[in-house]
N, C-alpha and C positions, 0 to 999 in steps of 0.2 A: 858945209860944202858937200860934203858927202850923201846927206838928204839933197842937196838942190839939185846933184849928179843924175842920184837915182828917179826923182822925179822925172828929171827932160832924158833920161833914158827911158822911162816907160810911157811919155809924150812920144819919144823918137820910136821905138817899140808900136805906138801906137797906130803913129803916123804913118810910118812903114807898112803896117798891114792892113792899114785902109788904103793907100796907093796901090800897093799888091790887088787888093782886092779889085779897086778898079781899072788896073791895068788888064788883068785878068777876065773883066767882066766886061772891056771894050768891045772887042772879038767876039764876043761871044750872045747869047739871047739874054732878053733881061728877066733878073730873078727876080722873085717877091720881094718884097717888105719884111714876111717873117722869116724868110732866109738868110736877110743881110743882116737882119738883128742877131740872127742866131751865132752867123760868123762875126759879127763883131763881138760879141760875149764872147765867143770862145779865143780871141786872138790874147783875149788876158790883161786889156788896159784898165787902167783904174779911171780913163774919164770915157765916159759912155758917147756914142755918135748922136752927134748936134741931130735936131728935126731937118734942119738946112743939107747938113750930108743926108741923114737919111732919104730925105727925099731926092737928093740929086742923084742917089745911088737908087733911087726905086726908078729913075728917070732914065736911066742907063745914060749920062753925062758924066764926062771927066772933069775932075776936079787938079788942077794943078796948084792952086795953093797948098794943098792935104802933102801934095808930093813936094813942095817946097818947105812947109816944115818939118816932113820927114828927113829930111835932105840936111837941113837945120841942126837938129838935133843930133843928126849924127855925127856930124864935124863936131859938134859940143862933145859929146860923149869920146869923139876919139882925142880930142883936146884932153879931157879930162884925166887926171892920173887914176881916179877909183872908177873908169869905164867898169873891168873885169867886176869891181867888189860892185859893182852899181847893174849890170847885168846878172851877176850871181843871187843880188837881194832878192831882184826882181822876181827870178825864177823862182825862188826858196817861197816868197810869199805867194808865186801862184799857183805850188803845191800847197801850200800852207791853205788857202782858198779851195782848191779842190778835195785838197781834207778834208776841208768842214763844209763841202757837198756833201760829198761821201757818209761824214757823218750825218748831216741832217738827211739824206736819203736814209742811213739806214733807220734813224729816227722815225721819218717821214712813216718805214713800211713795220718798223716795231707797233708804232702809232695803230697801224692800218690791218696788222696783226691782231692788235689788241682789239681793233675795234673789231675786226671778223669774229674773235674767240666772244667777245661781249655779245655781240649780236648773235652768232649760234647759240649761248646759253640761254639771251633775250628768247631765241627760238624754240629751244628746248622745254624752257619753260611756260611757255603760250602753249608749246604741245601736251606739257604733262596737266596743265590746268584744264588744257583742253578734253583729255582724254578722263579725267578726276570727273567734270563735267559731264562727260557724256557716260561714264560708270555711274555718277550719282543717278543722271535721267533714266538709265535702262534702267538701275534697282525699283525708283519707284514708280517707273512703268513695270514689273514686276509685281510690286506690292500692290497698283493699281489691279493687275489683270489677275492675282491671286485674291482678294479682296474679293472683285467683280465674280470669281469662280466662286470663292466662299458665299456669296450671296446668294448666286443662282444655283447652288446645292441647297440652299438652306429654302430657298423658295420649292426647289424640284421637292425636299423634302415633305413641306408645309401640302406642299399639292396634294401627293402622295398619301399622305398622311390622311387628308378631307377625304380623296378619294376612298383610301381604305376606311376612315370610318361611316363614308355614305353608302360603301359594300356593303359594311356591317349591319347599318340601317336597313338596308334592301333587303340583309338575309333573312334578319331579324322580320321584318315585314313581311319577307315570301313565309318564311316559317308562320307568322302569326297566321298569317292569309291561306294555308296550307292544312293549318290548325284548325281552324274554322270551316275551313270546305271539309276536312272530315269530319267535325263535331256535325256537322248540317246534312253531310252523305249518310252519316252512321246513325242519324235521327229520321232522315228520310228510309233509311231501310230498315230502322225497329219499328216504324209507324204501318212501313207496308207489309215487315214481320207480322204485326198485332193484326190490322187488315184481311191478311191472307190466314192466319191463326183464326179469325173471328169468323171470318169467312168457311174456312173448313169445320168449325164446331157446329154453324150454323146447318150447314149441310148432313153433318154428323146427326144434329138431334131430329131433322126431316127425315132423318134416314132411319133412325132408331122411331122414331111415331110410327113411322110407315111400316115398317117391322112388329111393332106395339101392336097395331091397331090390325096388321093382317094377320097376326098370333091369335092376337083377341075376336077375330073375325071365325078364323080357321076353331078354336076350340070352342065361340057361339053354336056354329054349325053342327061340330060334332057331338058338342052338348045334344041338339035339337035332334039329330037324327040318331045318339042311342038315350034316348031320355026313357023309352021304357025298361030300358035295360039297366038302367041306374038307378030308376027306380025301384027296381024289385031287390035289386043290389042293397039298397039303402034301409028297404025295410028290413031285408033278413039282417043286415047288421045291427041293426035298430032294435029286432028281437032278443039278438044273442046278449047282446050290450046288457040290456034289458033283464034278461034274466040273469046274469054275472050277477047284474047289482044287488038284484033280490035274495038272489043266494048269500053273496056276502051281510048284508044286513042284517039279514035272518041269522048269520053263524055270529053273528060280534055281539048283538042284540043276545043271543043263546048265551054267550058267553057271559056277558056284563050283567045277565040275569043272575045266573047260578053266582056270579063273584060277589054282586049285591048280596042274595040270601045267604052266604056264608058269610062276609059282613056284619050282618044286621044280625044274624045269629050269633056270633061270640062278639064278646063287648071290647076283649083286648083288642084285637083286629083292627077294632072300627079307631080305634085311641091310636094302634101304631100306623096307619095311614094319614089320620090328621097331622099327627107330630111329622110323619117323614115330608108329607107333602109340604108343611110350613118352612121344613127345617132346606127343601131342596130349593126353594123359592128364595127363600132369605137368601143359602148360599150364591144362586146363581147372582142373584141384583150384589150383592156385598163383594162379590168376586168381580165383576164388572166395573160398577162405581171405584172400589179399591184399586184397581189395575188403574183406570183414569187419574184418580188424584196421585197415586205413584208417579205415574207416568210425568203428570204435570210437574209434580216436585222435583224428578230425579232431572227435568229438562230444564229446568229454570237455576237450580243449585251446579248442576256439574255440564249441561249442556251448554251451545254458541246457539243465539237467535239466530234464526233461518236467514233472516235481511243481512247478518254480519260474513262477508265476503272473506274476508282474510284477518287477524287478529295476532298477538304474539304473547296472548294471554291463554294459560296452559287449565287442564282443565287434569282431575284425578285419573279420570278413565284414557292419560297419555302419561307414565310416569316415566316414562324416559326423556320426553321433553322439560317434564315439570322437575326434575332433577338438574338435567343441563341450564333450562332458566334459573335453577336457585345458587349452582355453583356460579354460573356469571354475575348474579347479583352480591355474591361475596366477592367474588374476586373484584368486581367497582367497587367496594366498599362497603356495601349494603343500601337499600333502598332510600334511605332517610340521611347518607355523605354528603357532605357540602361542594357543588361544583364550582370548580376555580374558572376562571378566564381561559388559561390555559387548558384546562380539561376540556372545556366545552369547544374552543377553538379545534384541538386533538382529531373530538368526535368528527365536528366538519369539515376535516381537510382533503376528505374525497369529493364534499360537492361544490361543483364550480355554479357559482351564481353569481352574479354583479356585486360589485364592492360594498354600496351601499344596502343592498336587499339581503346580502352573506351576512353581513356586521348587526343587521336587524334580526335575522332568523336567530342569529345568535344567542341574541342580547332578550331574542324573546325564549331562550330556552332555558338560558341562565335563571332569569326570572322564572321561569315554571319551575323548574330544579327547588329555587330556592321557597317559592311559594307551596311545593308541596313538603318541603320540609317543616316549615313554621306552621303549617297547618290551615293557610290561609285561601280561600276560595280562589277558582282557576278563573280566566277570563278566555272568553268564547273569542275566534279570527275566522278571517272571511278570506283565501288565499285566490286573486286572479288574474287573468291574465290567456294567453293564449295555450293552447296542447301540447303538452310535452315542454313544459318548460320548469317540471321539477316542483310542482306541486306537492304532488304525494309522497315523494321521497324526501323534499323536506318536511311536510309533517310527521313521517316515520320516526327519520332521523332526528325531530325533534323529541318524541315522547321520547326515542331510547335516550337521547342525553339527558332529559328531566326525572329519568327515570320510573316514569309511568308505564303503564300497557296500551297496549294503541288496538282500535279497531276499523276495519274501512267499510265503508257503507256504499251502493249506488243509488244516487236520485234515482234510476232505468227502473229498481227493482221496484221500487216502491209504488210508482206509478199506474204500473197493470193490476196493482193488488185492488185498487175499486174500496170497498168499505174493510175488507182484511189489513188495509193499510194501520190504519189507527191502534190495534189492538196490538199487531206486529213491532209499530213504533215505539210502543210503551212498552211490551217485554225486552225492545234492545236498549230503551235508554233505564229499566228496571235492571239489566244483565249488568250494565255500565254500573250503576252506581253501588252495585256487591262488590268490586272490585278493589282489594284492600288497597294495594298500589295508585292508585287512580288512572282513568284510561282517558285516552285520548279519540275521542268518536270523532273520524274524519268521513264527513258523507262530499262521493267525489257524485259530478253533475248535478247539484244540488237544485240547481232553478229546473228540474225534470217536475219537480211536486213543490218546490218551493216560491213558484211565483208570480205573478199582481195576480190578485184578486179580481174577478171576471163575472158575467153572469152567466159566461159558458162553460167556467169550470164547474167540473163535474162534482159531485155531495163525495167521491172518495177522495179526490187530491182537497178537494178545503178541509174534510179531515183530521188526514195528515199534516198537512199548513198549518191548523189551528191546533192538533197535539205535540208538534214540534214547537210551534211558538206556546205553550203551557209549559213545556219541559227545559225549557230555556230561556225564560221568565225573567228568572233570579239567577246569581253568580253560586256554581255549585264546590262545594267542597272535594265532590267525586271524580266530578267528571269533564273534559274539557272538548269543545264542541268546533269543528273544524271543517268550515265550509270551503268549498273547490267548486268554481265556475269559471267558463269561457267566456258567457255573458252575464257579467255583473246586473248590467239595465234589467233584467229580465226576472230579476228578485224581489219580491214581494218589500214593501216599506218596513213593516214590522220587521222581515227578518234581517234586515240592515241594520235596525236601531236596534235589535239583542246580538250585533257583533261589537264587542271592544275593540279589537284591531284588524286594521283590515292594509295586506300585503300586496302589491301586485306585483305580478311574475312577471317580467317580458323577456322579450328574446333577447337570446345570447349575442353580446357586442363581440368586436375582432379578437381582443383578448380569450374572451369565456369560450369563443370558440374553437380558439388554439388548443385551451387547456384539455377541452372539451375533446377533442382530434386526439389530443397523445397521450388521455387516459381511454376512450375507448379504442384506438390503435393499436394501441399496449396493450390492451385486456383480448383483443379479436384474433389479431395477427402478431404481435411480438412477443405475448405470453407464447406462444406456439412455435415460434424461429428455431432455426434452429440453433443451438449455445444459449437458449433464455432459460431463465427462471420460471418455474409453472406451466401449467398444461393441463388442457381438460381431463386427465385421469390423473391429477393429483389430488383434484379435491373429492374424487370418489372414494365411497366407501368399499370395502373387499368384496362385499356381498355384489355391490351393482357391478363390478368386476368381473366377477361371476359368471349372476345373470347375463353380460355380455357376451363374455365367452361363449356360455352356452346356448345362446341365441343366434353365435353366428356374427358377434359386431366386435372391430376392434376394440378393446381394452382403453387406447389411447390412437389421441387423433396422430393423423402423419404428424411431422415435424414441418414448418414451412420455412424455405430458404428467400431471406430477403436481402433483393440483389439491388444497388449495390446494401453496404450493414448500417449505414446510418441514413435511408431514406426515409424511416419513417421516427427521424429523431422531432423531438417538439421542439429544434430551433431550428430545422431545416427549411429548404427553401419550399420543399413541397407540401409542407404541415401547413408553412406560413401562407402559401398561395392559392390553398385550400379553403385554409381559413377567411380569407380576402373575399374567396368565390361564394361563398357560403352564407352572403348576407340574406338575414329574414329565415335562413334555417333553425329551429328550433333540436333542444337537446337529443329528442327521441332521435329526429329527422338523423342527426348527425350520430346515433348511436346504431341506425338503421345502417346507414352509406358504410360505418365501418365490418359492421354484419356482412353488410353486400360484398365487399372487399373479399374479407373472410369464404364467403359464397363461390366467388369467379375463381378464389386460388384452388378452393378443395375443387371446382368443375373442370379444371384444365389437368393434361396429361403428368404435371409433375407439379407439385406443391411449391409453387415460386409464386413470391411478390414481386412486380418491379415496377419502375415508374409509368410504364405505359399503362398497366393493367390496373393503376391506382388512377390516373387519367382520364381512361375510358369510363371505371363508375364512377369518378366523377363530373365526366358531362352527361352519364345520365342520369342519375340524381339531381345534379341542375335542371334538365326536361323534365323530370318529374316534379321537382318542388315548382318550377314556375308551370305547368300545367294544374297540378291543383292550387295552386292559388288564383288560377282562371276561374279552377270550379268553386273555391269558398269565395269568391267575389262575386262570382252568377249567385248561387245561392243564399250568402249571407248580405250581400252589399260589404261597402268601406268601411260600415262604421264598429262592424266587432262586438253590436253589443256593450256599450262601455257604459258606466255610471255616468249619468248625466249629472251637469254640473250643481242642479238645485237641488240633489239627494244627497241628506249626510251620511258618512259611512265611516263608523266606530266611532260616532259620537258619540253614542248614548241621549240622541236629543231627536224633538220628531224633526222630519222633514222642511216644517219652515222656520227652525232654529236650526241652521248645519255649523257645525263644527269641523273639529280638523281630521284630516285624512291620514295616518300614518300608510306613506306612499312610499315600496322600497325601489 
């Protein structure tokens, strides 16, 4: 009952405020559609307005049935005993309704909240990707355009680079081209030198006939116009002359008479003029001939043949030498000591030669050491190779390790001797083989007299060529025979087939150059530094001392300061850069450059080394070695003179059986 109340109260409620509404809306202009729905939502009824009201109310028409159930329902409701509790529900549920507006609005903007905060992070997030994005594009458009620089540095480089070395090219060319126009100017002006030389003598000797012949003219003349006066000049001295002689004659004749008749008179007389006259004859010829064969014996026993250059075989008439050589042959051991590996490696550890050629020079000293101890015949070597590349100092150094005497020879000398040659060869390889030691006969430019046979060699070098090849025939017990050539080709056959080994020397590679730099650096300029070890008036004796002093020259050289103290160490960088530059220089070359060094310090105002002044000789010493190797290429050609490949050398076998080469 109580539901049925409340019901037709919120019909009557209903009703009411739809009459209301169209009482209201008579009078008045007509409202929308969404206006009058809006007022009837808000009037609070639970049954919504029919399409029929709503359109009668869009129509602005009165409705009096609406006002007659309103009318209706409220006599119900005031009928009713729960009107109050029935109007009270009413209300209570249409806040209970606007509640749960209220809440679902605030729902609705929680909702709507949420959904902003969601979609600003959606935002945030599209921005940070966004921005992630466009960080990652600029890095590798960075990487790009750093890349792209590295590229085009590396190309500017490359350029650069061609450029500088086509300068190079260019300089090198103006230089060569520069080089040439003066070899061509400086030939052009020795040729008009010799021209205008030739030219003036020529003039000279017209001038000197013309002089001749008006002398010769002028004392014709005056011959002819005092001829009688010469004449009678000529007799009277013709007389006096003349009679001197007769006088003289007549007094010697006077003389030689009366000596005869006393003579011939006593008998003893006559007996002691035979005896003196025989006795002063014998003496004169016996004093003569005797001084000769003296002479000869005293030069062949205790002299050096004329041909031997240098030698370190001592001789009686030097006993201060010959004492000094016998105490060092005791202190090795004595001449006939067995050398060890180690010893003889000791001996060589000053000369720098290539690995292979050092280990052979070695190994060939070893064996002579030990061949002259066993008593066993020496074998003859053929050393070559280009100049200055330690020829002669390793023959040296080899007799001193074998313990032999060494002597040096020049091909040069032998050559001009013409027929003297021969006689000369055989007293020095005669001088050789009295050698109790055994020597070591080293002849340097050997192909000077030693080589091919020709029909324009001359009757003195075949000679020589053929008493050289007699004297080294056979393998000798005495003596050991050591050829030195620049041009091997240029050697007679024969005297190839009497070499057993044959060495070749060649230039110093990067390494032997180094060593080669920081022993003679060492010995020029560092023995001299100042704080080193040795110096040129260490190794003097007191007396050259002396002599120095008293002549007026320092005792010892300045001290030289080398700035900065390890420039010229052998692992520096300027030894090492030296060394690099230096290809195709040979040992001398490189012992010259350190000399030169040596040279520019003493020339300058205070004894200093330093890097520039090691720089400058050596770029000119690089113009000078690639300058004459212009001139030995004009002169000699490329090919050096080498043994051609069908000549055997140290075979022991002729020419068209070749054998092997020991090549160091």
């Amino acid at each position: 009952m109580f539901a049925a109340s409340a019901a037709a109260a919120r019909a009557a409620l209903g009703l009411s405020a739809a009459g209301a509404l169209a009482l209201s809306a008579s009078p008045a202009p007509l409202a929308s559609a969404d206006d009058a729905a809006g007022k009837a939502d808000a009037g609070g009824g639970d049954k919504p307005m029919s399409s029929a009201e709503t359109k009668r109310l869009q129509q602005g028409m009165f409705d009096p049935e609406a006002l007659e159930r309103g009318a209706k329902a409220l006599r119900e409701i005031n009928k009713s005993p729960y009107a109050k509790q029935a109007l009270e529900l009413s209300r209570q549920q249409e806040f209970t309704k606007q509640a749960e507006v209220k809440k679902e609005e605030a729902e609705m903007r929680r909702a709507a909240a949420e959904l902003a905060r969601q979609t600003e992070a959606h935002r945030w997030e599209e921005q940070r990707k966004a921005s992630q994005e466009e960080a990652q594009r600029q890095a590798q458009l960075a990487q790009y355009g750093d890349e792209l620089s590295r590229k085009r540095m590396a190309a500017q480089h490359e350029l650069e680079r061609q450029r500088n070395a086509e300068l190079v090219q260019m300089q090198e060319q103006s230089g060569a081209a520069r080089e040439q126009e003066r070899l061509r100017v400086e030939q052009q002006i020795q040729a008009e030198r010799r021209a205008a030389d030739g030219h003036a003598a020529e003039l000279q000797k017209s001038v000197e006939r013309e002089r001749a012949a008006a002398e010769a003219e002028g004392r014709i003349r005056e011959g002819r116009e005092n001829e009688d006066v010469a004449r009678r000049a000529a007799v009277l001295r013709y007389q006096e002359e003349t009679k001197k002689a007769v006088e003289s004659i007549n007094a010697v004749f006077a003389h030689l008479g009366s000596a005869a008749r006393d003579v011939l008179s006593d008998r003893d007389k006559a007996a002691a003029l035979v005896v003196g006259a025989t006795a002063l004859a014998l003496g004169v010829y016996g004093a003569r001939e005797g001084a000769r064969v003296g002479g000869r014996v005293f030069d062949r026993w205790l002299g050096t043949p004329k041909l031997v250059r240098e030698t370190s075989r001592v001789s009686l008439l030097q006993p201060g030498k010959a004492l000094a050589a016998a105490a060092r042959r005791l202190a090795s051991g004595g001449a006939g000591a067995k050398k060890t590996a180690d010893a003889v490696r000791k001996d060589f550890g000053d000369i720098v030669l290539p690995g292979a050629l050092h280990d052979q020079v070695r190994s060939l000293a070893a064996a002579a050491a030990n061949t002259k101890r066993h008593g066993a015949p020496y074998r003859h070597m053929l050393f070559y190779g280009p100049p200055g590349t330690g020829k002669t100092m390793a023959a040296r150094r080899l007799a001193q390790t074998s313990g032999m005497d060494y002597a040096i020879l020049s091909g040069g000398d032998v050559a001009p001797l013409g027929g003297g040659a021969v006689t000369q060869l055989h007293d020095a390889f005669d001088w050789a083989e009295r050698s109790r030691r055994g020597l070591l006969l080293f002849v340097d430019e050997a192909d000077a007299f030693l080589g091919r046979r020709s029909d324009s060699m001359s009757e003195g070098l075949r000679g020589a060529l053929n008493a050289t090849l007699y004297r080294t025939g056979d393998q000798s017990r005495d003596f050991m025979v050591v050829l030195a050539t620049n041009r091997p080709g240029d050697l007679d056959d024969a005297v190839l087939d009497r070499m057993d080994e044959a060495l070749e020397f060649g230039l110093p590679g990067e390494a032997q150059r180094r060593a080669l730099l920081a022993q003679y650096l060492g010995q020029y300029v560092g023995s001299r530094a100042a704080g080193g070890k040795g110096g040129e008036g260490e190794g003097r004796s007191l007396g050259e001392r002396v002599r120095g002093l008293l002549s007026g020259r320092k005792a010892e050289a300045d001290a030289i300061r080398v700035e900065p103290a390890g420039l010229l160490a052998p692992s520096g960088a300027l030894v090492g850069e030296a060394a690099r530059a230096m290809e195709g220089f040979s040992a001398r070359e490189i012992a010259k450059f350190a000399a030169s060094v040596q040279a520019a310090v003493y020339g300058g105002q205070a004894a200093k080394c330093d890097e520039g002044l090691v720089r400058r000789v050596l770029e000119h010493k690089l113009a000078e070695h690639r300058a004459r190797a212009a001139f030995v290429l004009g002169h000699h050609g490329a090919d050096g003179g080498r043994v051609p490949d069908g000549v055997a050398v140290g075979s022991g076998k002729p020419p068209s059986a070749p054998g092997p080469r020991v090549v160091g």
